[in-house]
N, C-alpha and C positions, 0 to 999 in steps of 0.2 A: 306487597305493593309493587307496581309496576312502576318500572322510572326507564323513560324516554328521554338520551341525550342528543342534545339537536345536531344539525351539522357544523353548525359555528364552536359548539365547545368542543367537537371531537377536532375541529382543525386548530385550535388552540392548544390540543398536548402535543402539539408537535416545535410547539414555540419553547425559545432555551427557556422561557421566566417560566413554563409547565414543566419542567422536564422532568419526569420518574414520577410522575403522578399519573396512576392507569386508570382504565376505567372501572375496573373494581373497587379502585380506590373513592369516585363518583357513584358510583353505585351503593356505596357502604355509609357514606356521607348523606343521601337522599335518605337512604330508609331511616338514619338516625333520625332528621327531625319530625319532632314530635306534631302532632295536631295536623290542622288544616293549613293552607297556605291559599288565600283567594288571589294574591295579587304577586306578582314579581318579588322578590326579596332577597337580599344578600344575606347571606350566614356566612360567619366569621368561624375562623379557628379548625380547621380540620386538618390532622396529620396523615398524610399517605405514609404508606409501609413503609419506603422509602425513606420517613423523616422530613421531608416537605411539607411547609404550611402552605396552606392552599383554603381560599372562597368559594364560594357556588351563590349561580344566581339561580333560584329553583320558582316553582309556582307547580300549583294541583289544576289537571284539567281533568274533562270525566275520562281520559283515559290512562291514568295514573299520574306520576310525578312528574314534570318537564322538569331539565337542569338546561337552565337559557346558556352559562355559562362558565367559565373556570378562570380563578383569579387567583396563579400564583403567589408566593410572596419569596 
């Protein structure tokens, strides 16, 4: 599956509340969830390698996964 991160979440790992969450780490987060996604949605609970809990706001478009965004914790 293809997963397209936008410009707004890739300028959000640069913020301290993302910090040591990479984009492999969004990457790996994407292809986990299961099924379809028609509409915007938060998913909860994803640890980067690093040990950080971290959100994603993701959605399917026909050309793969969008990840709208990245919500540290």
């Amino acid at each position: 599956m293809k997963v397209i991160i936008t410009e707004h979440a890739r300028k959000r790992l640069k913020d301290m509340r993302q910090e040591k969450i990479t984009a492999g780490d969004i990457f790996d987060a994407a292809v986990g969830i299961p099924g379809k996604v028609p509409t915007a949605t938060r998913f909860r609970g994803f640890i980067a390698k690093s040990g950080r809990i971290f959100d994603i706001v993701a959605k399917d478009i026909p050309d793969g996964r969008l990840v709208i965004t990245i919500i540290g914790k």
